[in-house]
N, C-alpha and C positions, 0 to 999 in steps of 0.2 A: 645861416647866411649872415656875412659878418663883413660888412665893404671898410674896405682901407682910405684912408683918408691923407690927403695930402696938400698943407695949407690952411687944413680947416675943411677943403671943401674933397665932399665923395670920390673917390676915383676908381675904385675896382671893389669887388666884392670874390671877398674868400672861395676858392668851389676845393668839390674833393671826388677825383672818381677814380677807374684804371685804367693805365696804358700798359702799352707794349712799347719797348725800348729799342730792339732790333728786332730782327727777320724771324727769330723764333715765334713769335708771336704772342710768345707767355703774358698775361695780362696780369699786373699786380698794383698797390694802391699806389697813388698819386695825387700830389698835391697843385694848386695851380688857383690863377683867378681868372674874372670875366669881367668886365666890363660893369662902369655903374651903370644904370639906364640912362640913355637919349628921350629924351620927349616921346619919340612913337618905339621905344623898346617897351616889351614885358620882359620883367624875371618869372622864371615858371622853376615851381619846386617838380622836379622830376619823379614821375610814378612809378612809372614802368619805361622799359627799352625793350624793342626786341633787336633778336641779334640775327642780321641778315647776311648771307653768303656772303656778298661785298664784303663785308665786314673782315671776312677771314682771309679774303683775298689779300686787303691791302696790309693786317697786320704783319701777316708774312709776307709781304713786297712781293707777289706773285707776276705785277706785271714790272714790277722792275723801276717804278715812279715814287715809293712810300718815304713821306718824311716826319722821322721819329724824332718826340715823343707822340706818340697815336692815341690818344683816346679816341673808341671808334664808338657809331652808333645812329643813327638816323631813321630811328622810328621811335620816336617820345611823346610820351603822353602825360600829363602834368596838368598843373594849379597853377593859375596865376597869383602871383606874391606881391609884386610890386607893377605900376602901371604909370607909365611918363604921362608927363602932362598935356600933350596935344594927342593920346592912346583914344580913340573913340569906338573900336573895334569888338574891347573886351573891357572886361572891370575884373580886381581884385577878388579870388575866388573863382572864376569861372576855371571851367576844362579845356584845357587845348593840347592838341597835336602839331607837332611840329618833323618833317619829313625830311628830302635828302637835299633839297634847299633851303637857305637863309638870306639870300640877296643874291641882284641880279646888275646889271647894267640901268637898268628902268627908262632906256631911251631910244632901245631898236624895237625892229614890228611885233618881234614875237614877246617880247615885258606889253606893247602898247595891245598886243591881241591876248591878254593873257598866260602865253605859251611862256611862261619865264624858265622853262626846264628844256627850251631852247635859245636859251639867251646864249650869244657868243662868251659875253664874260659871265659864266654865272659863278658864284659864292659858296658851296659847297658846305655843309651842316660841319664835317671837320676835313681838317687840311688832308688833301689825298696827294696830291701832286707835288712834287721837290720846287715846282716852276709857280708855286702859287703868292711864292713873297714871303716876308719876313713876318708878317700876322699870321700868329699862329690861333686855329681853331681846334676846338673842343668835343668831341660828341656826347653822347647822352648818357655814355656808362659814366651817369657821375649825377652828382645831386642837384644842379641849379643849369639853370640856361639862360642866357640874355636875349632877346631876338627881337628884329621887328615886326610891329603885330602885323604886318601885311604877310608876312611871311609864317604864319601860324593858324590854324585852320579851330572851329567851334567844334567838341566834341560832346554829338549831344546825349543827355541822360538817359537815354531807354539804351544805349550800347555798354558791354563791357570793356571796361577799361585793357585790361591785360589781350584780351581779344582783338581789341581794335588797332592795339600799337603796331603789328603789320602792316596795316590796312594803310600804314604811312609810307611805304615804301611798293610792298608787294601789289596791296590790295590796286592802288592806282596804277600799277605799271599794267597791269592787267585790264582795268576797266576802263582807261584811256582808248586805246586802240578798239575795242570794244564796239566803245560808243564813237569814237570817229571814225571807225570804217562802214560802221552800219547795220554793224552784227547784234545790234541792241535790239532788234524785233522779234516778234512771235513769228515760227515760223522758220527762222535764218538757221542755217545749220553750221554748228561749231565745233572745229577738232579741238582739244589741246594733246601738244605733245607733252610727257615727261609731269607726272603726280607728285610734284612736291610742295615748296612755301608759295610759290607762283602759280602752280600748277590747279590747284585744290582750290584756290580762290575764284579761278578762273572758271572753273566747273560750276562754284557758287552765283558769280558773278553771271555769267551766259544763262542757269537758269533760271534767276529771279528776275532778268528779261524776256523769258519766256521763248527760247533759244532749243533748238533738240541739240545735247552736246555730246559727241563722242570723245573719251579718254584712246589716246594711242598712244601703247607702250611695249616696252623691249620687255618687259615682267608681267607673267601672268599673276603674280599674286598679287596686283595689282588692281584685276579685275575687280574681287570683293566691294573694295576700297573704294573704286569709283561707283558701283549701281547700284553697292546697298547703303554705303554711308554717307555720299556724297550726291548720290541720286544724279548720275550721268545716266543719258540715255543709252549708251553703248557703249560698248567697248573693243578694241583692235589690237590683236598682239602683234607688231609692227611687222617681225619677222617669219609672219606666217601667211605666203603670199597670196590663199585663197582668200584668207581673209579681208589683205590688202585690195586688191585684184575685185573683190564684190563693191567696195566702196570708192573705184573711182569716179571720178567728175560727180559728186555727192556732195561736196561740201564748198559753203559759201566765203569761210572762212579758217585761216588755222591758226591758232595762238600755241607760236614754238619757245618753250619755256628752258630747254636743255642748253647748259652751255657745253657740253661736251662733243665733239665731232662728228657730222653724222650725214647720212645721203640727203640731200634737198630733193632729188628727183621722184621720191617714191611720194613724200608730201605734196609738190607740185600735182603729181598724175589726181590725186584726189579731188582737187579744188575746179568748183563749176567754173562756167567762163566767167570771168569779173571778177573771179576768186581770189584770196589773197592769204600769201603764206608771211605771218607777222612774225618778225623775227625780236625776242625781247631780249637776249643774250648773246655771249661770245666764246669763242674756245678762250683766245685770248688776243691780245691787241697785236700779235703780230703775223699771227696765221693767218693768209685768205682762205676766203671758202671759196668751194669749187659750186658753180654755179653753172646747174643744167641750161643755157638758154633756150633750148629747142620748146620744150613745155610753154614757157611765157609767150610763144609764138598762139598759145589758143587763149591769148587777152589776160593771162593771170600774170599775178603780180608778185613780186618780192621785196618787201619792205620790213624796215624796221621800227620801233618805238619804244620812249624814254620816258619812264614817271609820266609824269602830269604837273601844269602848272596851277597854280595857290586856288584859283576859280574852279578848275573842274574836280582838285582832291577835296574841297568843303562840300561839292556835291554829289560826291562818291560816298564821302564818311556820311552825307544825310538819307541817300540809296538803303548803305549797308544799313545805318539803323531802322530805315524803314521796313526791311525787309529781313532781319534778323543776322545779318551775314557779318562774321567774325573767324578771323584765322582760327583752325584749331592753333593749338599753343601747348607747351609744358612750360609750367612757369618755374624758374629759378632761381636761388640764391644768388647774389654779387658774389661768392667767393665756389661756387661753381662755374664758374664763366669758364675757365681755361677747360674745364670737361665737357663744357657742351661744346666748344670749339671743337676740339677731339671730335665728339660725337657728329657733331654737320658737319665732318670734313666725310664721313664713313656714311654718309648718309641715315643717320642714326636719330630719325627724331621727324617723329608725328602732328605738326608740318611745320611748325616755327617754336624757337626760346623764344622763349619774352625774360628779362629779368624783373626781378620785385626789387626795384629800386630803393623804394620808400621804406622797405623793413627789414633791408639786408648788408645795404651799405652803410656800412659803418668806420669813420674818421678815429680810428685808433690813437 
């Protein structure tokens, strides 16, 4: 870490990660700087990233918004290095996480109620949108981060690291809705659709609150997956309608993790009255769904939910360490990236990358 100086006085500090230049998405090195620290910034030496769907979306401009140069990544986990002077949050040395925000507006209700992952302007970990301004952001496929420490969450010692770096992204989008709709009890019964980075957490998440969770999927080899390694209490081949058909109005809840197109009305028939079909994903930004209304007529509901703001993901990361809960992971090289990309576009990878930041990026 090496800040430039201008006058005499600090102005930026050197970084080094990879981006993707256009639509191909090919990730390769990249040179760039950040920011020196603000009074309530940390610099945090980057550990790990995991690499999440998002991520693949926007390098190839899937929805049609990307602006290059991208370095993508928003699930980091790192060291603090340096700590501004009015920093009271963290010290030099500690663990922290840092997620799919970095600033927010800090003056409507949802920053004043915590909810900053519903802030009308929020600040995004790197620049996703063409409409975001001429300040360009950074993500975590790269060695350094500037951030303010509000925006950076304590990641405690009994978790692993490489583990946990999901848990920045996936892990909260899952346990948000979770615990705000009320599916955190013993007792509550929980569907998740679709076993994958979201999915598998969510199976975690539901039964370390003590939750009976059913796994529903289009894939039977899936089964295994969810009862014996994941310890779901059940399992549903979606397309198999006895199946389907024995577990109506059963469930209290259903966390829909697929972004790919698919019936809402077979999920609706299963949810008890009050039930709620949580929707965490999109085909894409321009398709509507086709939305049964007649089912909502027996009280249930269809709703959506985003991440989690900085208060309830510090209390999620403290959940999962209490309870042992960490994304599976395959960890990789910084010069495997453009292949695990490959691989999670084909559904190829047991349930999330994580990169090994700290011992594979290397500033040639």
């Amino acid at each position: 870490m090496e800040a430039l100086k201008l006058n005499g006085e600090e102005q930026m500090q050197r970084a080094f990660g990879y981006a993707a230049r256009d639509f191909s998405g090919v990730l390769s090195p990249f040179s760039f700087t950040r920011r020196a620290n603000r009074d309530h910034d940390i610099t945090v030496k980057i550990l790990y990233c995991g690499i999440c769907h998002s991520d693949l979306h926007i390098i190839k401009n899937e929805h049609g918004i990307s602006s290059y140069p991208i370095v993508p990544g928003h699930e980091i986990v790192g060291v603090v290095t340096q700590a501004g002077g009015k920093v009271n949050k963290f010290k030099v040395g500690d663990k922290v996480g840092v997620g799919c925000l970095i600033g927010s507006c800090g003056e409507c209700d949802n920053c004043h109620g915590g909810l900053e992952n519903y802030c009308p302007k929020p600040v995004y970990t790197y620049t996703i949108f063409k409409s975001e301004g001429d300040t360009k952001r950074y993500g975590g496929y790269s060695d350094i981060l500037v951030v303010d420490e509000h925006f950076a969450v304590r990641i405690p010692d009994a978790i692993s690291l490489a583990g946990c770096a999901p848990l920045l992204c996936a892990g909260i989008t899952v346990y948000s809705p979770i615990r705000h709709f009320g599916l955190d009890r013993p007792g509550k019964r929980i569907g998740v659709i679709g076993l994958g980075g979201l999915g598998h957490l969510a199976v975690k998440f539901g039964k370390a609150f003590g939750a009976e969770v059913t796994v529903i999927s289009t894939s039977e080899s899936k089964r295994q997956e969810a009862i014996e390694e994941l310890k779901a209490d059940s399992f549903i081949l979606s397309h198999d309608m006895k199946q389907m058909q024995a577990a109506i109005g059963t469930m209290d809840g259903i966390i829909d993790t697929v972004s790919a197109t698919h019936p809402l009305k077979p999920l609706l028939d299963l949810l008890r009255t009050d039930g709620k079909l949580i929707m965490l994903s999109a085909p894409d930004l321009e398709t509507p769904a086709q939305v049964p209304l007649f089912p909502l007529f027996g009280r249930k509901s269809l709703v959506g939910s985003m991440c989690g703001g900085i208060k309830e993901t510090q209390e999620m990361m403290d959940f999962a360490a209490e309870h042992g809960i960490t994304s599976n992971v395959e960890v990789v090289a910084m010069d495997y990236v453009n292949e695990a990309m490959d691989r999670l576009a084909r559904g190829d990878v047991r349930y999330r990358f994580v990169i090994d930041i700290a011992n594979t990026l290397t500033n040639l």
